[in-house]
N, CA, C and O atoms as CSV, one atom per row, in Angstrom:
chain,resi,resn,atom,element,x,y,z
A,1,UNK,N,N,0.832,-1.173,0.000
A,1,UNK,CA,C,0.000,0.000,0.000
A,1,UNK,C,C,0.885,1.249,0.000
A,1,UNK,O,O,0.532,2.358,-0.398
A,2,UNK,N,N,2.216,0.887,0.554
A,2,UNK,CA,C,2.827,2.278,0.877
A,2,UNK,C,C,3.886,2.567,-0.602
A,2,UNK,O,O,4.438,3.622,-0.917
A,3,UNK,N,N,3.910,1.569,-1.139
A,3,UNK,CA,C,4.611,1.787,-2.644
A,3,UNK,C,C,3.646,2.138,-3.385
A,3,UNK,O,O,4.040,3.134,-3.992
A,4,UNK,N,N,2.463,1.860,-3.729
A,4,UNK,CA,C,1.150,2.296,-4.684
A,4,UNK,C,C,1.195,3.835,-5.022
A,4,UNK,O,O,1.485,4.242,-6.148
A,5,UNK,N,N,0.669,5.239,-3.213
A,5,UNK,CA,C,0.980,5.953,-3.354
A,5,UNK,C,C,2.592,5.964,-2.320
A,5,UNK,O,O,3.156,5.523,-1.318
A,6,UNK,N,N,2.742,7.198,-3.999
A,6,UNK,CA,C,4.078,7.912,-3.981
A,6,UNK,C,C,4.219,8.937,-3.123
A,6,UNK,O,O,5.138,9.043,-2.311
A,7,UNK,N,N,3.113,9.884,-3.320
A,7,UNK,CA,C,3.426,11.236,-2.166
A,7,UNK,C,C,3.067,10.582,-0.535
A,7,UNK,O,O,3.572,11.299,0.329
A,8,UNK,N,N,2.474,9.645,-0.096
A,8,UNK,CA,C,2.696,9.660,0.841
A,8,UNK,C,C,2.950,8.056,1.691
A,8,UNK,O,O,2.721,7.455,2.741
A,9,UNK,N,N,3.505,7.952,0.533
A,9,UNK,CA,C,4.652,6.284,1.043
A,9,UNK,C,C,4.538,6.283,2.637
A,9,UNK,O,O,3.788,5.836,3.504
A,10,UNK,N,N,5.811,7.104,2.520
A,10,UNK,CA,C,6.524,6.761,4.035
A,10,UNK,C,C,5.238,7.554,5.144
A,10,UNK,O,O,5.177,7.321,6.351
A,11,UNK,N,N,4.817,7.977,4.809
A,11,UNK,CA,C,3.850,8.173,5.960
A,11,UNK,C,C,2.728,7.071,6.418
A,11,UNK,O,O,2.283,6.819,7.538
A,12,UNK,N,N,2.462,6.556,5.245
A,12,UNK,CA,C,1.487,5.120,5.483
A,12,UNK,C,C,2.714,3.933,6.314
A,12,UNK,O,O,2.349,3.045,7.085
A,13,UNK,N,N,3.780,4.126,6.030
A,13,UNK,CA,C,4.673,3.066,6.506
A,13,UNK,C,C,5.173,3.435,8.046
A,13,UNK,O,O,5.309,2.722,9.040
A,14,UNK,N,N,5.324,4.435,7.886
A,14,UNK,CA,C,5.277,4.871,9.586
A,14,UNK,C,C,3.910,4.805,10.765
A,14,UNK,O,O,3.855,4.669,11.987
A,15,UNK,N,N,3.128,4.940,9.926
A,15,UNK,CA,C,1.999,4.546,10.485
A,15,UNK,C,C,1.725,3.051,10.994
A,15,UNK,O,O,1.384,2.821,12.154
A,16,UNK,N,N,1.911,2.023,9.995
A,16,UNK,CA,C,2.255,0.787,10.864
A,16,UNK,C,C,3.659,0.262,11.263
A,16,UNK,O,O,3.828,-0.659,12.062
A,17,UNK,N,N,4.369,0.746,10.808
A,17,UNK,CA,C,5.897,0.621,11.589
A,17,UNK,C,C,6.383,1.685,11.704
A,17,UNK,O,O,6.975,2.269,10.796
A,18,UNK,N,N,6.174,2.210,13.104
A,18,UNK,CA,C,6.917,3.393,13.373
A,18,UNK,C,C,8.805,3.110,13.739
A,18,UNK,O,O,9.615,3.999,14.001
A,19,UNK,N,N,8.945,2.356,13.689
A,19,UNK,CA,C,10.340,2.116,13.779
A,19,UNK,C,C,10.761,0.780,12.583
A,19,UNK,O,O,10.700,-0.443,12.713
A,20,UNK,N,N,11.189,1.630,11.436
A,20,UNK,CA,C,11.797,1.508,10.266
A,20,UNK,C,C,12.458,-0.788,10.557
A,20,UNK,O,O,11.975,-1.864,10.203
A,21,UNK,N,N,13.351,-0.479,11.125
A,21,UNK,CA,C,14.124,-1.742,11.771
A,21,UNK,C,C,13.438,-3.193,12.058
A,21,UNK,O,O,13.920,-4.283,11.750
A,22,UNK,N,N,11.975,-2.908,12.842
A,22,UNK,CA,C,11.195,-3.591,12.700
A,22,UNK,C,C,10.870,-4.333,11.685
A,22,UNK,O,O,11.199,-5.511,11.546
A,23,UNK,N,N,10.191,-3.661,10.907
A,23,UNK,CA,C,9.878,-3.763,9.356
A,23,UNK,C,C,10.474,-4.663,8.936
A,23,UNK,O,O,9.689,-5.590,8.735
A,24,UNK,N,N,11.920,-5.033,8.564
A,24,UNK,CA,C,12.891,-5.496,7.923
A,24,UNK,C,C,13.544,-7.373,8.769
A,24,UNK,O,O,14.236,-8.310,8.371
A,25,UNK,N,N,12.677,-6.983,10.226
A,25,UNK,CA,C,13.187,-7.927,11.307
A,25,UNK,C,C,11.485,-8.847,11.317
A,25,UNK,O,O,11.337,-10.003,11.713
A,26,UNK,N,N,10.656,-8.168,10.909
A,26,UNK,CA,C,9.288,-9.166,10.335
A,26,UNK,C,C,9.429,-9.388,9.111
A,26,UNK,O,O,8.604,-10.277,8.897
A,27,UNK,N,N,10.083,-9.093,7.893
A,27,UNK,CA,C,10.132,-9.881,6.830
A,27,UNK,C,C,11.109,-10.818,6.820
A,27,UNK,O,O,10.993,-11.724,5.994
A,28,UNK,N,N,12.068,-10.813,7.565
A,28,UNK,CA,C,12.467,-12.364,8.078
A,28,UNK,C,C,12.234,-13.010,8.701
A,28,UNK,O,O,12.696,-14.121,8.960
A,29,UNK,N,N,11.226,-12.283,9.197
A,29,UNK,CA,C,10.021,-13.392,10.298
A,29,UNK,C,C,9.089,-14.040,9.251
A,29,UNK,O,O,8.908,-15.253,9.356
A,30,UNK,N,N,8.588,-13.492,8.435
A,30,UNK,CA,C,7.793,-14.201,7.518
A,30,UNK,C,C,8.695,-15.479,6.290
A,30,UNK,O,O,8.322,-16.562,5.840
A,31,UNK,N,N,9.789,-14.790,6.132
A,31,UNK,CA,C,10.238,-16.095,5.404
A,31,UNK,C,C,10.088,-17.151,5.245
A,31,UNK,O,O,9.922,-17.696,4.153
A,32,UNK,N,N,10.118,-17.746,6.482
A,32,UNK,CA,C,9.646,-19.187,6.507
A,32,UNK,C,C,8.499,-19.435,6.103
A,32,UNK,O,O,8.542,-20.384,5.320
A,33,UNK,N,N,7.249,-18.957,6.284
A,33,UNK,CA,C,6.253,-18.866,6.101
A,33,UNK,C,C,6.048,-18.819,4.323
A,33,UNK,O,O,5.141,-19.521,3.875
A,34,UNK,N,N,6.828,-18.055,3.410
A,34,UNK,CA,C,6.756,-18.113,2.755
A,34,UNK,C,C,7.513,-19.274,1.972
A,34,UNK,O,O,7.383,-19.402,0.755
A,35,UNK,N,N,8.355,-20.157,2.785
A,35,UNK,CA,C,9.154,-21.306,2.301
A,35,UNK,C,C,7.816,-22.660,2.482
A,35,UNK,O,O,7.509,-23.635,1.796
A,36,UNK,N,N,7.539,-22.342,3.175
A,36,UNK,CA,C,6.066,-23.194,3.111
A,36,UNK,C,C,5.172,-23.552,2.448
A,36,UNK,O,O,4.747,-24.596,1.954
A,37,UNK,N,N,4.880,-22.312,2.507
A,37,UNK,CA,C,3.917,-21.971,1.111
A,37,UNK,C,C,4.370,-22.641,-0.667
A,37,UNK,O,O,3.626,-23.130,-1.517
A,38,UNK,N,N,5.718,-22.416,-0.694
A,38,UNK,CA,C,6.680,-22.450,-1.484
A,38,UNK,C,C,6.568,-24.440,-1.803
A,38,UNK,O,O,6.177,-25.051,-2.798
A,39,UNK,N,N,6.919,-24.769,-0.923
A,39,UNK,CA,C,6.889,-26.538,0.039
A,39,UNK,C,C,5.551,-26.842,-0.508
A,39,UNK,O,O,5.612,-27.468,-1.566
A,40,UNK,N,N,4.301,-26.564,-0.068
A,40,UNK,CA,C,2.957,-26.851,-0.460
A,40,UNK,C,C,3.101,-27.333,-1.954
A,40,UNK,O,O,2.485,-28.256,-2.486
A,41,UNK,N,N,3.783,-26.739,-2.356
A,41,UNK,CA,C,3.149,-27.258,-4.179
A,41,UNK,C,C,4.140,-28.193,-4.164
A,41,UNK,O,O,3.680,-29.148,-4.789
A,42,UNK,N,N,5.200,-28.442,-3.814
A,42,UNK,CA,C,6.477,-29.719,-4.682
A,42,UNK,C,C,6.241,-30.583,-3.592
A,42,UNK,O,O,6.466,-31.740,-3.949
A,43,UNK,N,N,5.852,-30.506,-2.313
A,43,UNK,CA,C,5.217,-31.591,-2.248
A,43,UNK,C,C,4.850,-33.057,-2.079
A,43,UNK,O,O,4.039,-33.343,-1.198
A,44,UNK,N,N,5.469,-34.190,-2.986
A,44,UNK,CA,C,4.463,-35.453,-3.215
A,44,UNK,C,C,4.813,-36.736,-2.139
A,44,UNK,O,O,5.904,-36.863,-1.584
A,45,UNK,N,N,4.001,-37.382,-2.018
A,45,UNK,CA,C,4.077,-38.924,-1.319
A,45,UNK,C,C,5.511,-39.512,-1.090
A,45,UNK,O,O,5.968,-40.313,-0.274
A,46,UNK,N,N,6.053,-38.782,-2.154
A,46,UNK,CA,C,7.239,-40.196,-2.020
A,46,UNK,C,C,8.724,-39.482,-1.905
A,46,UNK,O,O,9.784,-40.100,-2.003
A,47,UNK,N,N,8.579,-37.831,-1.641
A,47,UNK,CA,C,9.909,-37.265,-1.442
A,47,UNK,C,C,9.807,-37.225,0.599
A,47,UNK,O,O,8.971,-36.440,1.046
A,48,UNK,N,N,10.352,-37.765,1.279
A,48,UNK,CA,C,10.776,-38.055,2.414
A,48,UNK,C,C,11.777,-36.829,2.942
A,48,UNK,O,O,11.376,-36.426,4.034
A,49,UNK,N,N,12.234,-36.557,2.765
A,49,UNK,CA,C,12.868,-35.005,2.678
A,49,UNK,C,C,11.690,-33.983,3.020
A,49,UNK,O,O,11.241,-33.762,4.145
A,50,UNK,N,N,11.221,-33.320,1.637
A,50,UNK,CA,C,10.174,-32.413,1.741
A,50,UNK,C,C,9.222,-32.707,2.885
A,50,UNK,O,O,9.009,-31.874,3.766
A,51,UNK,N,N,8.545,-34.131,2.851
A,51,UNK,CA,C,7.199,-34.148,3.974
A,51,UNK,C,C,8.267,-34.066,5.077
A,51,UNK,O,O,7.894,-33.112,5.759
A,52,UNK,N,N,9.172,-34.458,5.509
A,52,UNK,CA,C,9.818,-33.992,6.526
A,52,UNK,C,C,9.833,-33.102,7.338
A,52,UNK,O,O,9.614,-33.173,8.547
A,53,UNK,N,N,10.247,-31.686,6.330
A,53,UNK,CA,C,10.250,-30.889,6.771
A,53,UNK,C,C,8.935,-30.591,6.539
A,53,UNK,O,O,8.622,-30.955,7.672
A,54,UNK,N,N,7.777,-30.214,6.019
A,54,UNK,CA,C,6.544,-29.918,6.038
A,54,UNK,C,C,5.958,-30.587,7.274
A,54,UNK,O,O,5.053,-29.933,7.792
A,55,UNK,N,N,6.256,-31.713,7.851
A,55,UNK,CA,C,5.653,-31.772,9.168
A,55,UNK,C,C,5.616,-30.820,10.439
A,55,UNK,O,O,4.728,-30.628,11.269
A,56,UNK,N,N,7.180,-30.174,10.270
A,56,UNK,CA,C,7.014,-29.130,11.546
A,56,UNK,C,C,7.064,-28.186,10.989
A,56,UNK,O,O,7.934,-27.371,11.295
A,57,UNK,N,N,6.195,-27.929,9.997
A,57,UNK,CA,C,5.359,-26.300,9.462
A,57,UNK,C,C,4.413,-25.384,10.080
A,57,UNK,O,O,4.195,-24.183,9.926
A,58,UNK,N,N,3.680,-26.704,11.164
A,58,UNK,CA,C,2.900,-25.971,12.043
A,58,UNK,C,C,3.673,-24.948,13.332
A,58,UNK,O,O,3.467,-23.842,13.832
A,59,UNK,N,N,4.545,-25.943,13.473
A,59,UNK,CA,C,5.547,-25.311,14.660
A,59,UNK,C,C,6.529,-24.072,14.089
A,59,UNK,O,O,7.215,-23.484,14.926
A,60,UNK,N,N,6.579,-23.821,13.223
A,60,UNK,CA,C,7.229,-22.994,12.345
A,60,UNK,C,C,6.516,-21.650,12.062
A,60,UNK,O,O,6.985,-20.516,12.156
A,61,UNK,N,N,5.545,-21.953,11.775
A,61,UNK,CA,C,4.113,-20.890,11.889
A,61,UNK,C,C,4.393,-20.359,13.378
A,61,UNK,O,O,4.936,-19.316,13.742
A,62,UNK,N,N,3.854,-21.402,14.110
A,62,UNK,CA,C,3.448,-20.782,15.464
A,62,UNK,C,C,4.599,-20.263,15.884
A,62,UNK,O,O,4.431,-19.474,16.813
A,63,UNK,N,N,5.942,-20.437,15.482
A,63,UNK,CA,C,7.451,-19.501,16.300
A,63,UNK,C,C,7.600,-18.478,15.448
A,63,UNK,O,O,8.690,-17.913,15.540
A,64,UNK,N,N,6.388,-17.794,14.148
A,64,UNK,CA,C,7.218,-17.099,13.619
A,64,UNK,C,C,5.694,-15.927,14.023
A,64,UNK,O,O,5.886,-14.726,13.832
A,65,UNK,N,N,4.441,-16.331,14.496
A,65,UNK,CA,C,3.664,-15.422,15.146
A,65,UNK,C,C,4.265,-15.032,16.672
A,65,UNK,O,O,4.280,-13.887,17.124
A,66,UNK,N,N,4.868,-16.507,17.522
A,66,UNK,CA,C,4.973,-15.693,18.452
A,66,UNK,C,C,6.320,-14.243,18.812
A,66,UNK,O,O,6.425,-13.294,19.589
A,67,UNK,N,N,7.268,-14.986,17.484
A,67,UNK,CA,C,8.425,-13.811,17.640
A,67,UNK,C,C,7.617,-12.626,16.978
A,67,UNK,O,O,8.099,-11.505,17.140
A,68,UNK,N,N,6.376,-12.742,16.207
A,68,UNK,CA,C,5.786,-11.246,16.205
A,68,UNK,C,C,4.736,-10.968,17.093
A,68,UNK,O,O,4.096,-9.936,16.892
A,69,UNK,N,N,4.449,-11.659,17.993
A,69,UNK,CA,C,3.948,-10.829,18.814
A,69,UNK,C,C,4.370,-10.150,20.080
A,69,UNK,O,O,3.806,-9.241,20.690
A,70,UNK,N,N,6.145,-11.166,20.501
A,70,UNK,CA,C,6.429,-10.238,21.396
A,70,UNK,C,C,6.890,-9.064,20.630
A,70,UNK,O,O,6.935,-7.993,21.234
A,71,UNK,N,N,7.340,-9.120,19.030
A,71,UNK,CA,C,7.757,-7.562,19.110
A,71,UNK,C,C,6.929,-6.485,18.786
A,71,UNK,O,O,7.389,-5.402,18.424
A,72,UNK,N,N,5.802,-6.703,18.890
A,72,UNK,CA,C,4.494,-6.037,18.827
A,72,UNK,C,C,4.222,-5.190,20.392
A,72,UNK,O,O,3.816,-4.080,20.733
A,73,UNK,N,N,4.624,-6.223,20.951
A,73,UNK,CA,C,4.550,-5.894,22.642
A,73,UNK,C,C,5.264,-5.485,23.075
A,73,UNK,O,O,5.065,-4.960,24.170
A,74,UNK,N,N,6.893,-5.466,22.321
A,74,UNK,CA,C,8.173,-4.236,22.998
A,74,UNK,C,C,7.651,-3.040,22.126
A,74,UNK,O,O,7.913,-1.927,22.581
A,75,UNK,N,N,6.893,-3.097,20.841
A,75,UNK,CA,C,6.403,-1.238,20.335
A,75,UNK,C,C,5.643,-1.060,21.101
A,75,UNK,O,O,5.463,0.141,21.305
A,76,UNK,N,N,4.649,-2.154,22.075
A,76,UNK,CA,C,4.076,-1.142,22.713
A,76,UNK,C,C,4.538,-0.939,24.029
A,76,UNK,O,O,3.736,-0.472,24.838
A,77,UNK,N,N,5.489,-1.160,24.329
A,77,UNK,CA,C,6.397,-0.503,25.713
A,77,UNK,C,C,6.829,0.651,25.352
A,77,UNK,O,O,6.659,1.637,26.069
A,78,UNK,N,N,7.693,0.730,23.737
A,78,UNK,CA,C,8.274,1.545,23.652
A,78,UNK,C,C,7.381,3.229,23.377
A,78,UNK,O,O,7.826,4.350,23.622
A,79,UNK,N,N,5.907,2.813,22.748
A,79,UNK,CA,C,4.865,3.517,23.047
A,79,UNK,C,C,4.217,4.031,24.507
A,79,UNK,O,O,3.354,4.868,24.776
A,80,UNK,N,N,5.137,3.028,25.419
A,80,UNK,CA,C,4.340,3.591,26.901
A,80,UNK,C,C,2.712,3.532,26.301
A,80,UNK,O,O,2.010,4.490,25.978
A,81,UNK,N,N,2.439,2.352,26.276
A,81,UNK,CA,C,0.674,1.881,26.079
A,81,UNK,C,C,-0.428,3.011,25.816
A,81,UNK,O,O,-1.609,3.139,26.136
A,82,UNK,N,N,0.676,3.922,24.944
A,82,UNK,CA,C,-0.913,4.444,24.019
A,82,UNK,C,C,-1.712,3.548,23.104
A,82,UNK,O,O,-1.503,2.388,22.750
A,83,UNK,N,N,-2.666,4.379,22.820
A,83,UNK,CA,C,-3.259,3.414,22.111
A,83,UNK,C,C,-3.022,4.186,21.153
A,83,UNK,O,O,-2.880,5.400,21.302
A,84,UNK,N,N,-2.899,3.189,19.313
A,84,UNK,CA,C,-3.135,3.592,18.426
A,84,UNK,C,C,-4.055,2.032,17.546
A,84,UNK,O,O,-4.009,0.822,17.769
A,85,UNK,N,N,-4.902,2.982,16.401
A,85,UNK,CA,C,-5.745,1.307,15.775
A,85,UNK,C,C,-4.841,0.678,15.169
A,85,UNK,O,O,-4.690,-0.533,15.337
A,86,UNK,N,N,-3.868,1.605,14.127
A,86,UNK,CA,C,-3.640,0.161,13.707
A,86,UNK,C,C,-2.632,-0.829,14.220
A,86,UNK,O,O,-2.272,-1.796,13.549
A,87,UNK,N,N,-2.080,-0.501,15.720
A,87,UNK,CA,C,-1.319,-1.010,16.859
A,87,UNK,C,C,-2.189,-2.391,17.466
A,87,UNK,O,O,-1.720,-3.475,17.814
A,88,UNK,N,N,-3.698,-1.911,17.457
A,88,UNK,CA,C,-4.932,-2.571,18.422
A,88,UNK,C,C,-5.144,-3.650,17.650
A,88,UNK,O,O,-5.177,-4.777,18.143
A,89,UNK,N,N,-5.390,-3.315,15.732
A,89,UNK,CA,C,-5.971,-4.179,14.776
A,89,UNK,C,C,-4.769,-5.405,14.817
A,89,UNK,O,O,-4.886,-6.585,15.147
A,90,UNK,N,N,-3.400,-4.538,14.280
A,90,UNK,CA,C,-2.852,-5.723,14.127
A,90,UNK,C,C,-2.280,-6.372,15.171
A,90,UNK,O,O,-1.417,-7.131,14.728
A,91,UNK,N,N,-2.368,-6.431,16.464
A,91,UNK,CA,C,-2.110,-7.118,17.611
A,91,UNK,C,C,-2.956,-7.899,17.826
A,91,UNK,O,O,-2.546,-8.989,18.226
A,92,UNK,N,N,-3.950,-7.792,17.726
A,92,UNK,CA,C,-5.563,-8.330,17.670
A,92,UNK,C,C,-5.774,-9.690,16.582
A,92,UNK,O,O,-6.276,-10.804,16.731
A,93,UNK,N,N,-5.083,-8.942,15.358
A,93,UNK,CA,C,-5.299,-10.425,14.148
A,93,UNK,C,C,-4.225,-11.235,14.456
A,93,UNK,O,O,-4.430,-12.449,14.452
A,94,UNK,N,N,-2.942,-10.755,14.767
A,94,UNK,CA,C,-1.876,-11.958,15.043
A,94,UNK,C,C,-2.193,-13.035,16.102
A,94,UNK,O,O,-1.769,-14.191,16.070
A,95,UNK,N,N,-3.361,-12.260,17.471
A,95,UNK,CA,C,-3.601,-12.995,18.484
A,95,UNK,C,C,-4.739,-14.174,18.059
A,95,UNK,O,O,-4.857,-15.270,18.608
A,96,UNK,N,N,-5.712,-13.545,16.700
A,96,UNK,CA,C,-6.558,-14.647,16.411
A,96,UNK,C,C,-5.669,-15.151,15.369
A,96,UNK,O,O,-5.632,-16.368,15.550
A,97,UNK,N,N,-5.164,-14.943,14.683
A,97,UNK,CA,C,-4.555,-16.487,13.729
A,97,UNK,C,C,-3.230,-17.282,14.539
A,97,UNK,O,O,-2.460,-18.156,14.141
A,98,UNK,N,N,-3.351,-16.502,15.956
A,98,UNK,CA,C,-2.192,-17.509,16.262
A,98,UNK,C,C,-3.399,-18.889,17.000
A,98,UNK,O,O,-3.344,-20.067,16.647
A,99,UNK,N,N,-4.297,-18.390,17.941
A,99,UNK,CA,C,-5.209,-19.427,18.556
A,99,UNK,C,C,-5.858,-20.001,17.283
A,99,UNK,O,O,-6.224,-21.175,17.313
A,100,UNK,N,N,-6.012,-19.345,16.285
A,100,UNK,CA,C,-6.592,-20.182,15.194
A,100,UNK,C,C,-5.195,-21.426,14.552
A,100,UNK,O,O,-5.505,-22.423,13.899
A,101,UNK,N,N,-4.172,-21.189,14.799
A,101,UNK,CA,C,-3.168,-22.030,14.214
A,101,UNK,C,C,-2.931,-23.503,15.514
A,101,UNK,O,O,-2.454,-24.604,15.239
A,102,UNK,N,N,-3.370,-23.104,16.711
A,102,UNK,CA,C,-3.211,-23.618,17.744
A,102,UNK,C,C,-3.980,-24.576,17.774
A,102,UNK,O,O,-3.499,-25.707,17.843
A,103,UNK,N,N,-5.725,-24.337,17.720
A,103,UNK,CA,C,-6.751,-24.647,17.603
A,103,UNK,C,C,-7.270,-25.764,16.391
A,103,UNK,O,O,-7.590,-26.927,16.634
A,104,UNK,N,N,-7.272,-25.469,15.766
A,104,UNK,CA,C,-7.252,-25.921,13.996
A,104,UNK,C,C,-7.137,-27.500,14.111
A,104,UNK,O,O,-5.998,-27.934,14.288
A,105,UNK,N,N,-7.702,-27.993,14.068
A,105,UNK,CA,C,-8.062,-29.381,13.751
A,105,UNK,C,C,-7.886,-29.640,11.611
A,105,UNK,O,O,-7.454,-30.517,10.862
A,106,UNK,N,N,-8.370,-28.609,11.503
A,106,UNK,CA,C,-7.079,-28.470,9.784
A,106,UNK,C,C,-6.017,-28.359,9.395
A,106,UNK,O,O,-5.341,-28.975,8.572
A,107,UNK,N,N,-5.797,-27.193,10.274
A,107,UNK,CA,C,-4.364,-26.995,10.401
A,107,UNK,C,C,-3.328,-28.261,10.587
A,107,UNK,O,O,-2.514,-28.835,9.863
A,108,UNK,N,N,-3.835,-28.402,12.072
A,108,UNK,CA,C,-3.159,-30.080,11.831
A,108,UNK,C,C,-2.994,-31.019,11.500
A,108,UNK,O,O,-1.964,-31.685,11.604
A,109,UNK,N,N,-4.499,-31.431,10.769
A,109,UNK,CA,C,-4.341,-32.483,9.931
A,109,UNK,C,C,-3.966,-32.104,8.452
A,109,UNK,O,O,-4.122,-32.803,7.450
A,110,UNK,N,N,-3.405,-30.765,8.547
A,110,UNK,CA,C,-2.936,-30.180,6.823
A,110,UNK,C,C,-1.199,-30.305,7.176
A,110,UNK,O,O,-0.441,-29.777,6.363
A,111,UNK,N,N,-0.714,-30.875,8.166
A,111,UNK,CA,C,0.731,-30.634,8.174
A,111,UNK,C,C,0.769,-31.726,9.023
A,111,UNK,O,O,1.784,-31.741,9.720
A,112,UNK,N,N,-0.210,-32.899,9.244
A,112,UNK,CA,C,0.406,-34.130,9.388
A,112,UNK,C,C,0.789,-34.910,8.874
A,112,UNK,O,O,1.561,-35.707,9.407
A,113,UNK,N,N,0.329,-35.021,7.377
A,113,UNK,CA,C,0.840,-36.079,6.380
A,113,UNK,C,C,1.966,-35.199,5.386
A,113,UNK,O,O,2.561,-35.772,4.473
């Protein structure tokens, strides 16, 4: 969204990452996540390797929400617990797709075989 518009990029980007550093320390939080994703399609029955590692995909997920949610929770120290929304929203969705990743009776049976 913050590359789309030009005149006010960095202001949409400061708005959900007010500290630049962050930013850069959650897209290597997501990596894995995207190696997964990546994993999902190649895939098949008979590579022992791949399902391997696709078994602890769930656990992989869940260590790469919870390293974002404590650092969700040092911005908001470093905020001294103002409130801002989109601080509230996205603290809020990481907390439901993490109990949803926890929970998930799909989830798990999508990364047991």
């Amino acid at each position: 969204m913050a590359g789309v518009s030009r005149a006010q990029g960095a202001e949409l980007l400061r708005l959900f990452y007010p500290h630049t550093e962050n930013l850069y320390f959650l897209m290597g939080i997501g990596l894995p996540a995207l190696f997964l994703m990546w994993l999902s399609g190649v895939r098949h029955k008979n590579n022992k390797m791949i399902n391997g590692a696709w078994r602890y995909g769930r656990f992989i997920l869940l260590s790469g929400y919870a390293l974002d949610l404590v650092l969700q929770v040092y911005q908001l120290t470093l905020l001294r617990g103002a409130f801002s929304w989109p601080a509230a929203v996205t603290l809020l969705v990481t907390i439901w797709l993490m109990a949803y990743l926890v929970r998930s009776s799909r989830v798990r049976h999508t990364f047991a075989n």
